[in-house]
N, C-alpha and C positions, 0 to 999 in steps of 0.2 A: 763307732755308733752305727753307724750304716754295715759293716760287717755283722755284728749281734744281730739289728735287724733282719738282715738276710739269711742266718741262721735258724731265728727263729719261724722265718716264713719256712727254709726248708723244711724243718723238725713236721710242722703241721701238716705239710701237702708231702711229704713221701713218708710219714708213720702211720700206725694206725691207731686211732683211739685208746686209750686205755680203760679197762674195765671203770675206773673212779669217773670216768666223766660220763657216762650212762649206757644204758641198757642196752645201745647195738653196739655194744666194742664187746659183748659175750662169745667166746672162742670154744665154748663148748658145742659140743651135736645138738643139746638143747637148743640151747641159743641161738644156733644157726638155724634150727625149725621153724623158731620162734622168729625170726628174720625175714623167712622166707614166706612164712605166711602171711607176717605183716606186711609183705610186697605186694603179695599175689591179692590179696582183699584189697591194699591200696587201690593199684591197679584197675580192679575190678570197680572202684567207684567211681574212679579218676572217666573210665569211660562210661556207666551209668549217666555221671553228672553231663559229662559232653553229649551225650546222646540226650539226655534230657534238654539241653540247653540247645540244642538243633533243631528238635520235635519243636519246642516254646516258636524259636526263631519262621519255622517252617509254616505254622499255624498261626503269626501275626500277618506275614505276608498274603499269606492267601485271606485271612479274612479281609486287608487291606484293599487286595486286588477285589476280592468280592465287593466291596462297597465301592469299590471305583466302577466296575461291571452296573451296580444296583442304580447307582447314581445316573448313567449313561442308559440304562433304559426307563428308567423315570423322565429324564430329557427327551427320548424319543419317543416315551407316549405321549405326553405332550403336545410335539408336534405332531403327533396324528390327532387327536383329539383336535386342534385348532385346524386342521384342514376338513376334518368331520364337520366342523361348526360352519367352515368355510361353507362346503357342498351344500350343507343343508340349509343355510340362510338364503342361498343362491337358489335354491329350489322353492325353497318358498315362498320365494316373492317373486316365483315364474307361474303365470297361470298354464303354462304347455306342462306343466307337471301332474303328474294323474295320483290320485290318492293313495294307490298302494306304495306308488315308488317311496314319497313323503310317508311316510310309514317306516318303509323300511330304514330309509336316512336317517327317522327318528330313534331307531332300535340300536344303528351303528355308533348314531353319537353316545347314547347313553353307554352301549357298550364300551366304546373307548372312553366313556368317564369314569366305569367302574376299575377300568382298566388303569387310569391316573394314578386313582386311589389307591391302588393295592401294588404300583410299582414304589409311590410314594411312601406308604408303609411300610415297605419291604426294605426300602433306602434306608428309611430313620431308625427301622431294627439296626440293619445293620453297622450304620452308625454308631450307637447306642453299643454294639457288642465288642466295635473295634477301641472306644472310650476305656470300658470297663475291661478288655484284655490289656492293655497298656497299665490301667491301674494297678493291675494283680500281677505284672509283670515288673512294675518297679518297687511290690511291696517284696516279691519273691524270688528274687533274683539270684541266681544261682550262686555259691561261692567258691573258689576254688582254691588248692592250698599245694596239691603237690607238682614238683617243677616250681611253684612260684618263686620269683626272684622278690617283689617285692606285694606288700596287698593292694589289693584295688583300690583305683582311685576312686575319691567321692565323687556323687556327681558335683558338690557345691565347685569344685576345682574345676569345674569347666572352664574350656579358655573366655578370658571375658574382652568383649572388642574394646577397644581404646578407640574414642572419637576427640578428634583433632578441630579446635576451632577456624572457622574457615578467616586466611588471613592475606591482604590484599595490599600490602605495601608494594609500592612498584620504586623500581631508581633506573633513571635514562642513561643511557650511553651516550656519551659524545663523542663526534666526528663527523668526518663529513665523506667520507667515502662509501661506495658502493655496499664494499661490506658494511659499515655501519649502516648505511639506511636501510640494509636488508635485515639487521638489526633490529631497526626501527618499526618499519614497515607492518609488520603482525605483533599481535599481541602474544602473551600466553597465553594455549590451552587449558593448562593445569594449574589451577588455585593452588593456595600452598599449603592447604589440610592435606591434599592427595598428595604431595611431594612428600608432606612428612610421613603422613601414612603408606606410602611405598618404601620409605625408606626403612622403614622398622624391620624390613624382611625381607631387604637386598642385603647379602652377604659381600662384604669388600674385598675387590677383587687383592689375588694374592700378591706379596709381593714375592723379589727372587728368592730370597733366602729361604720365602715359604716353599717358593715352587721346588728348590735343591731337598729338600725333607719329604714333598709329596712322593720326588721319587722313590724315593727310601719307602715312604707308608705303600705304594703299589707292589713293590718290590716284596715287603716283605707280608703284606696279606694275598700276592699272589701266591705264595710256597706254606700260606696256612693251611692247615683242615678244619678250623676253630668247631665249626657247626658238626661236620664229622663227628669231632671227637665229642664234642658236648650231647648237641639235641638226641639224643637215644635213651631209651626206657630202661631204665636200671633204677635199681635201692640206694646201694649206698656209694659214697665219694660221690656225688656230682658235683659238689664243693669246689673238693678236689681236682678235679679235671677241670672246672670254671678256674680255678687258682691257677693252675699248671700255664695252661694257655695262654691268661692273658700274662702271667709270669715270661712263657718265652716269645712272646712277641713283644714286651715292652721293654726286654732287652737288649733286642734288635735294634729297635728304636731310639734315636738318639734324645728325643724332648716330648712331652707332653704334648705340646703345642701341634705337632704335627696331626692329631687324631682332629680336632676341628680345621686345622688347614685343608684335611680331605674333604670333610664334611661341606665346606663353603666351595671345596672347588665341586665337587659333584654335582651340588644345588645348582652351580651356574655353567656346568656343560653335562647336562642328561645323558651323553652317549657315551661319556668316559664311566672308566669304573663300573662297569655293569657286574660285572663280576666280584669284586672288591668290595662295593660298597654293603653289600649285605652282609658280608664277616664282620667287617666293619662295626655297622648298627646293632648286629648280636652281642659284639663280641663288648661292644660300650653298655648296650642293655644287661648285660652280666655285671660289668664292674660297679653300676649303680647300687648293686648289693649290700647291705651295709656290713652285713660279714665278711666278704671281699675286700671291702673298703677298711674295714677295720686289720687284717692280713697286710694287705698290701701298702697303706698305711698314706695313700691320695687318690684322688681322684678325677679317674680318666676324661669325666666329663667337665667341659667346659660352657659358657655362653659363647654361643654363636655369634662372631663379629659380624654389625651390620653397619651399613652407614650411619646411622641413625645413632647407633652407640657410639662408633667413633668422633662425631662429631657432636653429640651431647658431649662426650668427656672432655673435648678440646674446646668448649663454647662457641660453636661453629654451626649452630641448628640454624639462625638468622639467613644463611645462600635458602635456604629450601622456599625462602616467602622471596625470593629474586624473580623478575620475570623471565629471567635470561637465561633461567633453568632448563625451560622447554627446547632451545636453539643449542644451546650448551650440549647436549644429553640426543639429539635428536638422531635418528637411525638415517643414514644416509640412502636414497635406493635408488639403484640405478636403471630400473627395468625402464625402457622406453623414453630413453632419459639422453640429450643432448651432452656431449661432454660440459661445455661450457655452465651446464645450470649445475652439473654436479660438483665439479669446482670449486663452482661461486659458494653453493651449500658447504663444501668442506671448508672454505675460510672463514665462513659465516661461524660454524661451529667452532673452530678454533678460537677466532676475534672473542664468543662469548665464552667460553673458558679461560683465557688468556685475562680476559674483566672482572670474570668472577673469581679465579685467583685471587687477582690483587687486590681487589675489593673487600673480600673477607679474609686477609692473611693476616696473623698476630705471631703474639711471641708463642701464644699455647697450639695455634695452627697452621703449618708450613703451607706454601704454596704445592708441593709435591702432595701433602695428604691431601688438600683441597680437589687438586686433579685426580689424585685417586680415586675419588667418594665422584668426579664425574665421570669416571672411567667404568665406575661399578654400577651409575647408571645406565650409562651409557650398553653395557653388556646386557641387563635385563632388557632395553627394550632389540637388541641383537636376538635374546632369545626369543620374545613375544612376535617379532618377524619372521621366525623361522617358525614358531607352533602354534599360533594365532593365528597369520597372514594366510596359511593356504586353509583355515574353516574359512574364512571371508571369502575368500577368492571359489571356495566350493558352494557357499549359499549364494553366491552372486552369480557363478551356472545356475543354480537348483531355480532360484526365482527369474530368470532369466528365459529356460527352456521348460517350467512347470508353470500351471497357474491351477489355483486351488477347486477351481468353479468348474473349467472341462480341462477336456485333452484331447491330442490329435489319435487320431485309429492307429491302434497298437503302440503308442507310448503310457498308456495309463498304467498309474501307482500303485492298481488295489492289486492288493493279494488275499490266499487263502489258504488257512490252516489244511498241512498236508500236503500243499502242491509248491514244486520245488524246493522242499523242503522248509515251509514255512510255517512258523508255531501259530502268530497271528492270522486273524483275519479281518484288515479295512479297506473301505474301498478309495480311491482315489482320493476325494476330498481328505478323506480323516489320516490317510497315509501322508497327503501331505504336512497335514499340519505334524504329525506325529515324528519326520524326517528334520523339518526347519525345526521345533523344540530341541531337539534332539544333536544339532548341530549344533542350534544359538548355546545350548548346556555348556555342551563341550568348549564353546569357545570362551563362554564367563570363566570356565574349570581351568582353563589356559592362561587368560587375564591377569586369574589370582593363583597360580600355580606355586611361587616362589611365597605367598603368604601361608598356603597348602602344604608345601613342606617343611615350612619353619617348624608351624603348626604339630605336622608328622612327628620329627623329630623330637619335641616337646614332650607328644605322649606318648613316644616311645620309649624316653632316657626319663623320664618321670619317676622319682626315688618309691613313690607309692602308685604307679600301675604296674600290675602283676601280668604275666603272661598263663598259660595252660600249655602243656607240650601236646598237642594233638592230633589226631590222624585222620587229616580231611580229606580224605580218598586220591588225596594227590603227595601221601609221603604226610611224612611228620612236619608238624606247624605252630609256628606262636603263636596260637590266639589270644588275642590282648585288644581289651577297647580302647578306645580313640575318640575321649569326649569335644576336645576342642577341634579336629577334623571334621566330627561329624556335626558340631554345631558351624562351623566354617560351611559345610555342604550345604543344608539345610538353609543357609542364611541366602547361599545361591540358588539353591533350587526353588526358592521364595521370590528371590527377585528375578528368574525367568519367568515364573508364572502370571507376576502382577507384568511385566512386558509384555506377551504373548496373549494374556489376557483366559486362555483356557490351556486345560494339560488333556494328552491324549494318552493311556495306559498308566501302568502304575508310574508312583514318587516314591517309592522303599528303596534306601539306599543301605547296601549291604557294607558292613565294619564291621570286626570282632567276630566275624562265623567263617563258617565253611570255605564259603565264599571269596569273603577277602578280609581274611586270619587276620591283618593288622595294618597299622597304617605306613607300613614300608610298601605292601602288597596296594593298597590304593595307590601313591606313587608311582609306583613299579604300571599301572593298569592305563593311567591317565597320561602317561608319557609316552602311548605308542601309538594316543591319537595324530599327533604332526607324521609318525610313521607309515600311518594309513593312506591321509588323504592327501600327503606331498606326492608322493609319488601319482598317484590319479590326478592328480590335479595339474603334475607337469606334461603326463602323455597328454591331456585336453589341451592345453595349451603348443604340445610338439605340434597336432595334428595338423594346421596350416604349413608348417614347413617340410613336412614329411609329401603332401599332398606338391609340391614344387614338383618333386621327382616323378617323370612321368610315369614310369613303370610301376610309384607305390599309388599315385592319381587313379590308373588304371585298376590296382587290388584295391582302393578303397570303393571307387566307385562301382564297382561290379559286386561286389563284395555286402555294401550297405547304401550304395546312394549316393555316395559325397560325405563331406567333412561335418558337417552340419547333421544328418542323419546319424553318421557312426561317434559323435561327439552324443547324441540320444539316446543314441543304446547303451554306448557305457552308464548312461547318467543315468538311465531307467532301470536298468538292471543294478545296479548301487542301491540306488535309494528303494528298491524294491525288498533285496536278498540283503542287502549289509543292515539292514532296519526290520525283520522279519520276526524273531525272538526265536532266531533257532542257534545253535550250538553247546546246546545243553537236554536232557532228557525231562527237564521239567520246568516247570516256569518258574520255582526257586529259583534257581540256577542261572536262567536268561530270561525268556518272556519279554516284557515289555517295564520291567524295572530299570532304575538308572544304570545300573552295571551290566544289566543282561544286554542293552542296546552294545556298548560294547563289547560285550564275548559276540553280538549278532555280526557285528562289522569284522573281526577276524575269523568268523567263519567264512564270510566269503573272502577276504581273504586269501586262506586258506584254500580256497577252492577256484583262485584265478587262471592257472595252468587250461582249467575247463573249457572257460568262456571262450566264444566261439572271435570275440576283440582281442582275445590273449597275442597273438601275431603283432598288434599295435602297440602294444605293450612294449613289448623285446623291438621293434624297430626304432621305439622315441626313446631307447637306453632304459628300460627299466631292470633292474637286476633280482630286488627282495624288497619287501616290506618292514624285515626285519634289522637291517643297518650292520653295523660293525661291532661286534661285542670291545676290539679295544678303542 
């Protein structure tokens, strides 16, 4: 049976069509004309449509940014109108005021009333215009057919959040020792709607057997070309060449199972697999096919193991409403930290793992899986101390040596379009707040990063989201939407704003375009914020120890003043030039949109070699911003 099988998959991917099964297996000169035109017209629309659908993309943004602009001088007529009102009340109940001056006050205010009025109008046009392009955008929505693997998704299929009722059983440990009363001592942080809803999108950490196969999957998607051979502009067989591929790579391969072992190990160490993991994602977004699938006769994709599944299947959700979850699971940190309390904390942690084993073990749930599903906690918040902990430890300089209202001579924020390279232009105040949104983002996007890529993967293996093969001025690209990503985004970029309480520059966040072709490429964008600001964040912190050595005391202080001073300049020239909206030719692109703030932060970057700090850099060990590809 399995020989036939394999047969017949040969016969299909190395023959070619036969005339009976339609009209491109014609072998005549006709036929082939006829082939070729029908290419070359494809073709030609296949880019129509993308160019069309960029121009759409290119013209929401900017009317966007426009009413964000309209909105922002309607507020700051306003306040001049109210300082108008201010003057002129105060003039008039001055009798040292002489009648023309009051005259003229009276000419100003009304002036800046007319002026209310017609920013205010000008606001609600454009409101009004960004409504009704959105309308006409979700009635006309472009559609795409060739290269697609599968049709688009609806929007009704957007990801829909699951809320977890908040639940509050507590059960005490006994004992009488240290560790237990440290045990004791604190409550739990974490209610147990947020245990279970974390859990749904922790992926469980591997076991060996998996890790022996992982090698195998690096092994054998480092010696692929998958995308090579596929993503390229061509007529006919790309079937073919989908068949082929994932045909010899799944021969390699010893089990299915291995393709989501990668999957869950990459979700839970970012820096492996940089390379691998996007063959990978294509090469799974291929086999979602159903004419692949029906060829090769299973399917490659699987459900993403998470805690949460594991221990719904084994009747083991019950530990997540434990309070001994939080101490259980908790991230050990040793920075500035006596041995003795770190200690104490590893026993602590073990004592409640060791509880909550035994406590919820059955015949359907071992003590080992128990530990596992803590162990695969325990790694997520490993990772959120490594990509979370240095935005906190960067807002906690930024508000620290910035404050919103002044600044000291030659530390101030504002910049201006044009000078050093800057697209924007605010002054201190608005630069500030525009810097802290812009961090706090990043760090919610960090937070829920692992729910972010659940999410990813979801609409990218989705049997009905289709891709577009297109050519975004950076090489050929899948552009493919990302409904449940971008309502994940949105749901954060909502709740930084109700935090913050105001936004400064645009809220357009770029999915599906030019920009950021798909939700692999979001991923791929937002995981190089920990690579940015660890590294700044550990020379701020060398610079007390560097400063010991008399000789670099002597180069810092000569140089900038002291530690304190050159700890100001890095910080001001950061938040000046990494928050600027440049690295891009247009405000598509970068500006002051969600994604452009990050293409603004690897522009400088990009450009630290320059800085006149760069020597402090290379003395507190700095190497690259960009890490280790294995």
């Amino acid at each position: 049976m399995e020989r036939e099988r394999n047969d017949r998959l040969d016969d299909v991917l190395d023959n070619e069509p036969d005339a009976s099964e339609g009209p491109t297996a014609m072998t005549t000169d006709n036929g082939a004309d006829q082939v070729n035109s029908a290419y070359v017209e494809h073709v030609e629309r296949l880019k129509a449509e993308a160019d069309a659908q960029d121009k759409t993309n290119r013209l929401r943004v900017a009317q966007e940014q426009l009413l964000e602009y309209a909105t922002q001088k309607s507020d700051d007529a306003e306040s001049l109108l109210a300082a108008a009102e201010f003057v002129f009340n105060q003039a008039a109940g001055s009798d040292a005021t002489s009648s023309p001056m009051l005259e003229a006050l009276q000419v100003l205010k009304e002036k800046a009333e007319e002026a209310v009025l017609e920013a205010k109008a000008f606001r609600d046009q454009q409101k009004v215009d960004v409504e009704t392009l959105k309308r006409s955008s979700q009635k006309a929505e472009l559609q795409s057919d060739v290269d697609m693997k599968r049709s688009k998704d609806n929007s009704e299929e957007a990801a829909s959040e699951s809320e977890e009722a908040e639940v509050s059983t507590a059960m005490d440990p006994s004992g009488s020792s240290d560790v237990t009363m440290a045990l004791l001592s604190e409550p739990s942080t974490i209610v147990g709607a947020t245990w279970l809803e974390r859990a749904r999108y922790i992926p469980i950490r591997l076991e060996q057997p998996e890790r022996r196969l992982l090698r195998l999957l690096e092994a054998a998607l480092n010696v692929s070309d998958y995308t090579d051979k596929v993503d390229i502009l061509t007529w006919r067989n790309k079937a073919q060449r989908i068949h082929t591929q994932i045909r010899d790579i799944c021969s390699i391969l010893s089990g299915l199972s291995v393709f989501e072992a990668g999957r869950r190990y990459k979700i839970m160490n970012p820096d492996k697999m940089r390379s691998e993991y996007g063959k990978l994602m294509y090469l799974l977004m291929d086999s979602s096919d159903s004419h692949v699938q029906e060829l090769l006769e299973f399917k490659c994709v699987s459900p993403l193991r998470t805690v949460y599944s594991t221990l719904e299947a084994k009747g083991g959700l019950a530990i997540l409403e434990d309070p001994l979850m939080d101490k259980a699971t908790a991230e050990i940190v040793s920075r500035e930290r006596s041995r003795y309390d770190i200690q104490r904390d590893i026993k602590v942690k073990e004592k409640a793992r060791e509880q909550l084993a035994k406590r919820y073990r059955s015949s359907n749930l071992s003590e080992e899986e128990i530990l596992t599903c803590l162990y695969s906690f325990s790694d997520n918040n490993s990772f959120l101390l490594f990509n979370r902990d240095p935005i906190d430890r960067m807002i906690s300089y930024f508000k620290a040596y910035f404050n919103p209202e002044s600044h000291e001579p030659g530390y101030s924020l504002s910049i201006q379009g044009g000078r050093g390279g800057a697209r924007l232009t605010h002054n201190h105040e608005r630069q500030y707040a525009y810097v802290l949104q812009s961090l706090t983002l990043w760090r919610e996007i960090s937070t829920d990063m692992f729910k972010l890529w659940y999410l990813a993967e979801k609409d990218m293996l989705s049997e009905s989201n289709g891709y577009r093969l297109v050519d975004t001025g950076q090489g050929l690209n899948r552009v493919q939407s990302a409904p449940s990503v971008s309502k994940a985004m949105h749901g954060i970029l909502s709740r930084c704003q109700r935090s913050i309480g105001s936004w400064v520059g645009s809220s357009v966040v770029h999915l599906g375009d030019h920009n950021v072709p798909n939700a692999f490429h979001f991923i791929d964008k937002y995981t190089q914020v920990p690579r940015i600001l660890n590294p700044t964040v550990l020379v701020l912190e060398e610079l007390p120890n560097l400063y010991k050595d008399v000789n670099l005391a002597k180069y810092i202080d000569d140089t900038f003043g002291g530690v304190e001073q050159c700890r100001k300049s890095i910080l001001v020239d950061f938040c000046r030039h990494a928050f600027d909206g440049s690295g891009a030719e247009n405000f598509f692109d970068a500006g002051s949109c969600i994604d452009g703030r990050l293409t603004s932060a690897w522009n400088w970057c990009s450009k630290i070699e320059k800085k006149d700090y760069y020597p402090i850099f290379k003395l507190a060990g700095f190497v690259s911003f960009d890490g280790d590809f294995k």
